[in-house]
C-alpha positions in Angstrom: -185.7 11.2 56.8 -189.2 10.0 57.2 -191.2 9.4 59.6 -191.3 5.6 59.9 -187.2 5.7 59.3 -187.3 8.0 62.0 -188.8 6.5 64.5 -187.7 3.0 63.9 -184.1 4.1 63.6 -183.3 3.0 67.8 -185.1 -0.6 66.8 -182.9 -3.4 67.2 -183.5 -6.3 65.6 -182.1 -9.6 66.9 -180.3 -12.4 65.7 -182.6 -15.5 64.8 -181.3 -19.1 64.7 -183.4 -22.1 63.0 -185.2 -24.3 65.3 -186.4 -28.0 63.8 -189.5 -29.0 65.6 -190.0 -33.1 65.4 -193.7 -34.4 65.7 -195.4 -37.9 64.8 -194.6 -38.6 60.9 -196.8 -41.5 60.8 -198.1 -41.1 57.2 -199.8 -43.1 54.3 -197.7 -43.3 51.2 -200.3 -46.0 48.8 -203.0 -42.7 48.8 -204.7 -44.9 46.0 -204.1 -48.2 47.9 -205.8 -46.7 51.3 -209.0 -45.0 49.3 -209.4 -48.6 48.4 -209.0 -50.2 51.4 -211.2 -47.7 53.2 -214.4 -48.1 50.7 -213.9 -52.1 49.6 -214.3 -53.2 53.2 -217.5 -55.6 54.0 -219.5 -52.9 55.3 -219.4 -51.1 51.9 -220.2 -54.5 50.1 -224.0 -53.6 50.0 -223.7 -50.6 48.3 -226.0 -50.8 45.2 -224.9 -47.9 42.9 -224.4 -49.5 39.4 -225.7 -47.1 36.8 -226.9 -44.3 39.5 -225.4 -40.7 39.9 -222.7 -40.5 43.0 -222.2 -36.7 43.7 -218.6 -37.0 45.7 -217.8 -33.4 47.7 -214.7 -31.5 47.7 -213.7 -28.6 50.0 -211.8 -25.4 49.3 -208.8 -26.7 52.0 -205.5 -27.5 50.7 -205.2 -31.1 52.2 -202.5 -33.1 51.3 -202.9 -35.4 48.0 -206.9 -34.3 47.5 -206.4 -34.5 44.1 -205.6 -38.3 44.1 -208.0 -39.2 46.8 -210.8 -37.4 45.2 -209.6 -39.7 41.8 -209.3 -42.5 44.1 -213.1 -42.3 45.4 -214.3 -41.4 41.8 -212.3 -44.3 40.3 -213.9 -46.9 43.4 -217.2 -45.4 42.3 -216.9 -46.2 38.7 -215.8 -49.6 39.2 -219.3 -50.1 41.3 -220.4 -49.0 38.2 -221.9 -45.6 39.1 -221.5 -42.2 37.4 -219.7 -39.9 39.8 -219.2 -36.0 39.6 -218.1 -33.9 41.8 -219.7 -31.0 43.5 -217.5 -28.3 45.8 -218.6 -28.1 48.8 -217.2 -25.0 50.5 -219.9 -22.8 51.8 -219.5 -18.8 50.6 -215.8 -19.6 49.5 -214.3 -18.9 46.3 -216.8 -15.1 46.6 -219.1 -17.0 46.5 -219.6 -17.6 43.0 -220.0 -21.1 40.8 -216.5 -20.2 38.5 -215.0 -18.8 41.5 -215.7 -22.5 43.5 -214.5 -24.6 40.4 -211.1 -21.8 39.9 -210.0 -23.0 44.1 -210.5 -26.8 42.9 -208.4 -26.1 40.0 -205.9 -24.1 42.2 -205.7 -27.7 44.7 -205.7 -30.1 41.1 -209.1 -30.6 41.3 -210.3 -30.9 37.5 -212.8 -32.9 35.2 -209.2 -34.1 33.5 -207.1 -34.7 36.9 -210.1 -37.1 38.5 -212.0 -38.3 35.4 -215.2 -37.2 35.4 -217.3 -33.7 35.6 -216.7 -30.8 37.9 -220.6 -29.7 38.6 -220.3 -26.1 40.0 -223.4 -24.2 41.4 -224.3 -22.2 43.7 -228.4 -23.2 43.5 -229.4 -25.0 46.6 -232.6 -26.8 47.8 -234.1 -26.9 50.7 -233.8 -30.4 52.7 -235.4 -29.8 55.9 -235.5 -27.9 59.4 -233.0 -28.4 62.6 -235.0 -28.6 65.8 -235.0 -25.4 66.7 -236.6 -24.2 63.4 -233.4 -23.4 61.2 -233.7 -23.8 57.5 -231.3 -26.5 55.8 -229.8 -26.5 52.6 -228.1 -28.2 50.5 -226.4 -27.9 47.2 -229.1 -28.5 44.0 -226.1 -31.2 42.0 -225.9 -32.9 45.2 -229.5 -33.2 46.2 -230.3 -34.7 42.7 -227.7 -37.1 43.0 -228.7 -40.7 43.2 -225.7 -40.9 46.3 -223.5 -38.9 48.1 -220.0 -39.7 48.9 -218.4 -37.1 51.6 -214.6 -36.6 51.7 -212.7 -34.5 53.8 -210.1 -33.8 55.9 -211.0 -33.7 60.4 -209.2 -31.5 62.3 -209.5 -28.9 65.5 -211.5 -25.9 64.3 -210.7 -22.5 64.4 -213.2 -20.8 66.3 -215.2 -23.3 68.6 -214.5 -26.6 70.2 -217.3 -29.0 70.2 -217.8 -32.9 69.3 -217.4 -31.9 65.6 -215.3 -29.1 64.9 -213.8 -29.1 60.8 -215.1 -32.1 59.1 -217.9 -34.2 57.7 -220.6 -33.0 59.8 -219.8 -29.5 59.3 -218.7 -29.7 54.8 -222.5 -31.3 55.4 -223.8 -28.2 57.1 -221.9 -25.1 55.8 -220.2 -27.1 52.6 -222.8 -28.4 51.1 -224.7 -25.5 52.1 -223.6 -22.9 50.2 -223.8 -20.0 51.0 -227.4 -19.6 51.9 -227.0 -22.9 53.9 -223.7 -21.9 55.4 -225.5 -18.1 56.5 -228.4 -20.3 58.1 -225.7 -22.1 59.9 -224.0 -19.4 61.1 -226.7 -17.3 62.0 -226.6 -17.9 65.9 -223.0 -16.9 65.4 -220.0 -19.6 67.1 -221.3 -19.5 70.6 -223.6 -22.0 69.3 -221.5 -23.2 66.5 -221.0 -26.7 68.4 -224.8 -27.3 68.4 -225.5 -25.9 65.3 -223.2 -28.4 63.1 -224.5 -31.4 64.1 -228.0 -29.9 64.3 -227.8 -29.5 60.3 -225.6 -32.3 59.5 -228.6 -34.8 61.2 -230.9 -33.1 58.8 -229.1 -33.9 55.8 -228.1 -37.0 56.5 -231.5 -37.8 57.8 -233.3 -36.6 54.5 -230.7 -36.3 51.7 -229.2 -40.1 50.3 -224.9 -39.8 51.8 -224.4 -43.5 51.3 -220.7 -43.0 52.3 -217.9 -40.6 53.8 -214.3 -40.7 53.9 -212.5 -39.1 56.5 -208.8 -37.7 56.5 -206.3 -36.9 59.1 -203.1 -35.4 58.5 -200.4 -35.5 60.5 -198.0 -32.0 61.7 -196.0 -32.0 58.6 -199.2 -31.5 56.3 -199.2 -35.3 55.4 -202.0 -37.7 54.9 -201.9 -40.2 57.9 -205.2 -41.4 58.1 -207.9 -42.2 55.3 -211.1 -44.0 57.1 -214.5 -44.9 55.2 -217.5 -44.6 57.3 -221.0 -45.3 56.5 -223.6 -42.6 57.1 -224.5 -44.7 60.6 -220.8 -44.2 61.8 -220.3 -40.3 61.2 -221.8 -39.8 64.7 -219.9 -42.0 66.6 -216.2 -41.8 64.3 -215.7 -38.6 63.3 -215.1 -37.5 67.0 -212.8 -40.4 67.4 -210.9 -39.0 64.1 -210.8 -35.6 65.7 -209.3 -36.8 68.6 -206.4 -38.3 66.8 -205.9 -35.1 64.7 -205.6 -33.1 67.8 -203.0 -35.6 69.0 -201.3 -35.4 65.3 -201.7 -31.4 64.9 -198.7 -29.5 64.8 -197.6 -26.6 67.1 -195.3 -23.6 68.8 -193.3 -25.9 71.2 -192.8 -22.6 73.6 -195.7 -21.1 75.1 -195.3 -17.4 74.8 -192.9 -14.7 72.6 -193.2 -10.6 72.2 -193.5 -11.1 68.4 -195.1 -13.8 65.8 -193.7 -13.0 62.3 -195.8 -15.2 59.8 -194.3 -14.6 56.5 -197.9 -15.8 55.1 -201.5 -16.5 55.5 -204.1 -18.1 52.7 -207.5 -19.9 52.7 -205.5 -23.0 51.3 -203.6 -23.0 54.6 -206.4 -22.5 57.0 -209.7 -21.2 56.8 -208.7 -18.1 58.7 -205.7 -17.5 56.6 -203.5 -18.9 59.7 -204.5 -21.4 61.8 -205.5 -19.8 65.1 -204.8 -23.4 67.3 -201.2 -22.5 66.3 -201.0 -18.3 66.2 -203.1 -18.2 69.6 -204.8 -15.1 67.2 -208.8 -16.4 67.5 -211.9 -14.1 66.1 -213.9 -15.5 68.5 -214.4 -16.1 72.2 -215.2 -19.8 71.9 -211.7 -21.1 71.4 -208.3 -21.1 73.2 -204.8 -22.3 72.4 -201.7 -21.7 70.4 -198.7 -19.3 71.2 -199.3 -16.3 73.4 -197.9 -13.3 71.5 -198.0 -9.4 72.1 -197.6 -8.5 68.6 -198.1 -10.4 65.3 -197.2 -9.3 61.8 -198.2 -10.7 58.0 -196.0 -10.6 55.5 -197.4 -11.6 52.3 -200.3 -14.2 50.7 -200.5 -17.1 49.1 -200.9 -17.2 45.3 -203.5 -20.2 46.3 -205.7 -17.9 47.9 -207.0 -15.6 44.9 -206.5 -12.6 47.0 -208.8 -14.1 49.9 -207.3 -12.0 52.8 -209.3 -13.6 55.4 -207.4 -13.6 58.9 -205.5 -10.9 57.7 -207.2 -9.2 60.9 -205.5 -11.0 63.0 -202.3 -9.2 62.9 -201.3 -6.0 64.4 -199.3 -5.1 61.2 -199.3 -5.6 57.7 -197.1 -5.1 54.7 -198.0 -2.7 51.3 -197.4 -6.0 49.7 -200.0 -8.1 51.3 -202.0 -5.1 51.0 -201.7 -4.7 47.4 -202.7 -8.4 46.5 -206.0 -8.3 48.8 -209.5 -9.2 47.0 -211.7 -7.7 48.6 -214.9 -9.7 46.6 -213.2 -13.1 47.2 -212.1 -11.7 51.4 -215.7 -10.3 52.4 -218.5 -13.0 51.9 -216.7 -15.4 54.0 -216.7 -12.7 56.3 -220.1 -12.0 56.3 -221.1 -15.5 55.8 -219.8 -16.5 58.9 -220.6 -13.1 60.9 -217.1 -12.8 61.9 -215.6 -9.7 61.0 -212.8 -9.0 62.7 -210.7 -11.2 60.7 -210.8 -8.8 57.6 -210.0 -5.4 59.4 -207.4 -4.0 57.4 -204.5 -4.0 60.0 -201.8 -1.0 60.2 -199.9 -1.4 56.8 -196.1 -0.5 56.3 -193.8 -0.2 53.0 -191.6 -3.2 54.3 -190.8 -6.4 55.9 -188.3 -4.8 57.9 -190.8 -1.9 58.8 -193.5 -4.5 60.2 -190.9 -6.4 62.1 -190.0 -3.1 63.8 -193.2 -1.7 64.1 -194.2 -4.8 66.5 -191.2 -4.6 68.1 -191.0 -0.8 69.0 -194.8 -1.1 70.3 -194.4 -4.1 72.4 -195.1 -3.0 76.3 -193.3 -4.6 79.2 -190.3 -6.2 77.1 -186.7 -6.3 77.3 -186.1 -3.8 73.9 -182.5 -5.2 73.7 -183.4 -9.3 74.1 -187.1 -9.3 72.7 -188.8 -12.6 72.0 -189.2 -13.4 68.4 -190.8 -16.6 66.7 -190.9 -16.7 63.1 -192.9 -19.2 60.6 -193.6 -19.7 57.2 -196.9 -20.7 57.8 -199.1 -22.4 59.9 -198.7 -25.5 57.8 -195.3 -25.3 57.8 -194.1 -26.1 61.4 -191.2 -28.4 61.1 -188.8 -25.4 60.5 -189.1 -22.0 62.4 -186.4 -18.7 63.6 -186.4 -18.1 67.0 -184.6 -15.3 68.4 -181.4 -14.9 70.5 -183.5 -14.4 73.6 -185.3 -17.7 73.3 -182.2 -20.3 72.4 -182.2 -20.8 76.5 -186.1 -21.8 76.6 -185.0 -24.0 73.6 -182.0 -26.0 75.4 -184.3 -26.1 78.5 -187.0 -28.2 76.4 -183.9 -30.1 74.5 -183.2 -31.0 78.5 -185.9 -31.8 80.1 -187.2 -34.3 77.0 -185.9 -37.7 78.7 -183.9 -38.5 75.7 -186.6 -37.7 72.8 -185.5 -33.7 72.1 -189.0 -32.6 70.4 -186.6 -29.9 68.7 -183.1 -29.3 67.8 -181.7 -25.8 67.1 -179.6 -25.4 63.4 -176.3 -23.1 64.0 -176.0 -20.4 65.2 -177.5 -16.9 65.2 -177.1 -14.4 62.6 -179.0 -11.3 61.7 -182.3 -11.2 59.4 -181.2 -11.3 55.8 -183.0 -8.1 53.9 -182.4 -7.2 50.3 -182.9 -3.9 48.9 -186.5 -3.2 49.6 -186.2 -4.1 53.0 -187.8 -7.6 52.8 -186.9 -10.7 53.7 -185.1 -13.1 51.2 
C-alpha cells in the first residue's frame, strides 16, 4: 500500500445532493437586433465613416454570443460604409504572441469567415501618450492606424481590485489594447493602484487615439447576454460604472457563505481571467478585493480545452490533479503572470494521481472540522452556477435559506444524497 492510499484510507467522503441556484434570467435573445438598436440610435447618426478603416476590438473572454455581436458591429459598420477589421485586444494573453492572440479568437468563433472581414493580429504597439503621473501609453499599431475605433466588451466585477471601472472598456483600452508592453506599463504600480491606473490610461487613449464608439455587455448569472448598450466616447466615463453596477447586481454566486471544501472540477482563461472567478471562489491573488465563499481548502480538477493549457489561477488551490498538471502550458500560463505582477496564481499547487485523492487530501488537512459531517460545495465552474453538489452536512443551511426566502426559494435541492460516483481511475464521472 502506498503512501497516499495509506494515509487517506480513514477519509470519509460524504454524500452530495444537487442544489439548483435561481438568479435573474433577464436576457436578450435578437443578439443581431440589440447590436443594432444599440449603434443606429440618434446619437450614432453623425458618425461619418464611409470609406474609412474601423478597427473593432475583441478580448480573450469567453462572453456569451461574441461571435455574433462582433459580426453584428462589423456588419453596422459596413452598412455606414466603412471597412472594419478586427484587432484582439487582450493584453499579454494568448503568450503573448500575434498567432497565439488570433488561435483564442478562433477558440471563441472569432474568424475572418465567422464575422466577415480580416482578423489583424500584432503584437507592435505605438506609443499614444503619458498618464499624469508620467506612465507610458500604448496602444496596439492596427488600431492606432485605424481611421476609428469601435470598443466591444463585456463589464463586470474584476478580480483583483474594486474601483469605478473594474473589467471593461476602460480597462480592454488600457491593458487590451495595450498589449503587452501597454498592459506591463499598466500594471507596473501593481493592483493597489490598479483603480487609478485604468482610467488614468484609458483617458489617454481616448483623449489622443480616434474610439468613435463602444459597445458594452452585461451578462446575466447563467453566462447570458442581458444587456448590449452603445456609448459614445463622451459616455464611457459616466456609463460604464452604471453598467458595472447592474453586472454586480446580475453576477452569479455561492448562496451559503462558508464550507471546509470548494471542489471546482475546472478552471480556464475562457471562464475568468484567473482561471476561476475569485468574486465567486473567495480565492483572490491580491489584497485589494474581497467576496465569494469562504473555504478552508480548495481543489482543481482539470482545464478547459478553451484555455490552450493557460493554467493561470491554478494557484489558487490547495491541491491539484496529475491531470490538470499534465495539460499545463507553461509559455501560454507565465506572461500573464508576469504581465500583471501577480504570481501567486501560477504556483504549482500540491498535485495528486486522482480526483478522489485531491478530494481527500483537502479533506484530511482541514483543521477545526467535524471529519464525519465536513462541508463540501462542488461546481463546475465559475460560470456554471445554476447547478452545484453540496454535501450532507449542508442540506440544513439549504432548507434554512428555502425558509427564510418569503415565498421566492433562491434554491431548491434535487433528491437525495448519494455518494460521489468514481470510475476506475478514481475520477469523477
Amino acid at each position: 500500500m502506498d503512501f497516499m492510499t495509506e494515509t487517506l484510507k480513514d477519509v470519509e467522503l460524504p454524500k452530495m445532493a444537487e442544489v439548483r441556484q435561481f438568479f435573474d434570467r433577464s436576457k436578450i435573445d435578437d443578439i443581431e437586433g440589440a447590436v443594432m438598436d444599440a449603434l443606429c440610435g440618434p446619437k450614432f447618426s453623425g458618425l461619418d465613416i464611409e470609406g474609412k478603416s474601423i478597427a473593432v476590438t475583441c478580448g480573450s473572454r469567453g462572453i456569451a454570443n461574441i461571435a455574433e455581436v462582433i459580426r453584428s458591429v462589423v456588419q453596422f459598420l459596413k452598412e455606414k460604409g466603412a471597412e472594419p477589421f478586427i484587432v484582439p485586444a487582450m493584453g499579454s494573453h494568448g503568450g503573448a504572441t500575434a498567432e497565439g492572440q488570433r488561435q483564442i479568437l478562433a477558440s471563441l468563433g472569432v474568424t475572418d469567415e465567422s464575422t466577415g472581414c480580416e482578423i489583424r493580429s500584432s503584437m507592435e504597439t505605438v506609443k499614444i501618450g503619458e498618464s499624469t503621473d508620467g506612465h507610458e501609453v500604448r496602444i496596439d499599431k492596427n488600431a492606432y492606424g485605424a481611421d476609428g475605433i469601435v470598443l466591444v466588451n463585456r463589464i463586470k466585477p474584476h478580480t483583483s481590485f474594486r474601483g469605478e471601472f473594474e473589467s471593461g472598456l476602460m480597462k480592454m483600452m488600457a491593458i487590451g489594447l495595450g498589449k503587452q508592453s501597454g498592459a506591463e506599463s499598466c500594471h507596473e504600480s501593481g493592483f493597489k493602484h490598479m483603480a487609478e491606473m485604468v482610467p488614468a490610461f484609458g483617458r489617454v487613449i481616448l483623449k489622443n487615439a480616434n474610439v468613435i464608439a463602444a459597445v458594452g455587455i452585461v451578462e446575466n448569472a447563467y453566462d447570458e447576454t442581458a444587456i448590449i448598450e452603445g456609448l459614445l466616447p463622451s459616455e464611457i466615463e459616466k456609463g460604464e460604472p452604471e453598467l458595472l453596477k447592474m453586472a454586480s447586481e446580475l453576477m452569479p454566486k455561492l448562496l451559503f457563505e462558508s464550507c471546509d471544501l470548494l471542489i471546482v472540477d475546472r478552471i480556464g482563461k475562457n471562464i475568468s481571467g484567473t482561471g476561476m472567478d475569485p468574486n465567486i471562489s473567495g480565492a483572490f491573488g491580491t489584497p485589494y478585493a474581497s467576496g465569494g465563499i469562504d473555504a478552508q481548502r480548495r481543489c482543481i480538477l482539470d482545464l478547459t480545452d478553451e484555455t490552450h493549457g493557460g493554467a493561470y489561477g491554478m494557484g489558487a488551490a490547495d491541491v491539484i490533479t496529475a491531470r490538470l498538471r499534465n495539460k499545463i502550458d507553461f509559455a501560454q500560463t507565465y506572461p500573464n503572470a508576469i504581465t500583471s505582477t501577480t504570481l501567486s496564481f501560477v504556483r504549482v499547487p500540491m498535485t495528486v494521481d486522482s480526483d478522489r485523492e485531491a478530494i481527500g487530501v483537502c479533506l484530511k488537512t482541514c483543521v477545526g472540522t467535524d471529519k464525519a459531517r465536513p462541508r463540501v460545495v462542488r461546481i463546475k465552474d465559475t460560470a456554471s452556477m445554476d447547478k452545484i453538489m453540496i454535501s450532507e452536512a449542508m442540506i440544513p443551511e439549504a432548507e434554512r435559506i428555502i425558509k427564510e426566502s418569503n415565498g421566492k426559494p433562491p434554491l431548491e435541492i434535487i433528491g437525495e444524497a448519494a455518494p460521489f460516483a468514481f470510475d476506475e481511475n478514481g475520477n469523477l464521472f
